[in-house]
N, C-alpha and C positions, 0 to 999 in steps of 0.2 A: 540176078546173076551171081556165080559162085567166085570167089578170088580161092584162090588158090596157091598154093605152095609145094608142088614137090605130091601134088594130088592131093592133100591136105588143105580142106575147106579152114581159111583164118576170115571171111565175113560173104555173109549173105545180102544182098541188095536187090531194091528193084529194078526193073528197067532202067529206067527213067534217072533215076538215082546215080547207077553203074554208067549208064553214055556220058551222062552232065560230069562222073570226074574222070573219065578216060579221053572224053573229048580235053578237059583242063589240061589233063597233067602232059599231053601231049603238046599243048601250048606251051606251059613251062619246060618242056623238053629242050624246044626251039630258040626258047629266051636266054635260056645257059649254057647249050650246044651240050648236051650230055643227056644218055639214056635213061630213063628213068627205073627199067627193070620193070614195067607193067604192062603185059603184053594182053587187048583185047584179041580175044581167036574171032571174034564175031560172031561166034556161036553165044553158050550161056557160061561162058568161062572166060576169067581174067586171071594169065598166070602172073605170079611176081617171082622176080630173081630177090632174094632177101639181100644180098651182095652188093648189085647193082642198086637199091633200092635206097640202100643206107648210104651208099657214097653220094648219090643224086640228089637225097636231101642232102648231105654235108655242102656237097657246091651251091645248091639254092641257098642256102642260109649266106657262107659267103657271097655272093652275090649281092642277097638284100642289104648285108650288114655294109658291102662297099658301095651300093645304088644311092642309098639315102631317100630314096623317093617314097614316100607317107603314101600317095595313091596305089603306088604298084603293090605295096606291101597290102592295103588295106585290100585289092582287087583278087590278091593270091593268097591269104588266110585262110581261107576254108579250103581248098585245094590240099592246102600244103598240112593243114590239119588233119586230114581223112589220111592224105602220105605215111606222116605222123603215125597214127591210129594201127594201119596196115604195117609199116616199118617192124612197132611191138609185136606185134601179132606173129609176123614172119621172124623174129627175130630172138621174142622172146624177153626184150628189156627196150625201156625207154630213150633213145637217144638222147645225149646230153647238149644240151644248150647253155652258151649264156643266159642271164638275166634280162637284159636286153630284146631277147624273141619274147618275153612274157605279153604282149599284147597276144600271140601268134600262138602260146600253150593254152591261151584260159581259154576254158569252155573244152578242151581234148575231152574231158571225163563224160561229152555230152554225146559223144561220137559212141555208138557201141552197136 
């Protein structure tokens, strides 16, 4: 599946790949009440709003840093790492974090 931007391919995925974090990130959609900007058409195309995309992680992050909860954090890593990943891409620079999300950035550079 292509993600896209504005018709502008930022990553290519497989199937399989592409449902498992469209199906997630619509889960995190739910858990923080806010849109995340990644729209599957159903077809072979995921658009993403870069706008939407960067505020939705800003909220998730607040969230985990006010949850406290070590399961949820460790359950939504990878999710929020591909977000991550895509965010750059559509964006063009890395969203800044505390130190504190560093269990949540290592491994980013393994996403490509």
């Amino acid at each position: 599946m292509r993600f896209e931007v504005d018709g502008r391919e930022i990553w290519d995925r497989g199937l399989r790949t592409s449902q498992m974090f469209c199906g997630q990130i619509l889960l995190l959609e739910k858990l923080v009440r806010q849109p995340s900007g990644v729209h599957d058409t159903g077809y072979d195309e995921v658009h993403i709003d870069p706008v939407k995309l960067r505020a939705f992680l800003q909220t998730v992050f607040e969230y985990l840093g006010k949850s406290g909860s070590q399961p949820l954090r460790a359950m939504v890593r990878g999710v929020i790492q591909v977000a991550l990943f895509l965010d750059r891409r559509a964006s063009g620079d890395w969203l800044t974090l505390p130190d504190s999300f560093q269990d949540i950035t290592d491994g980013l550079e393994l996403i490509n």
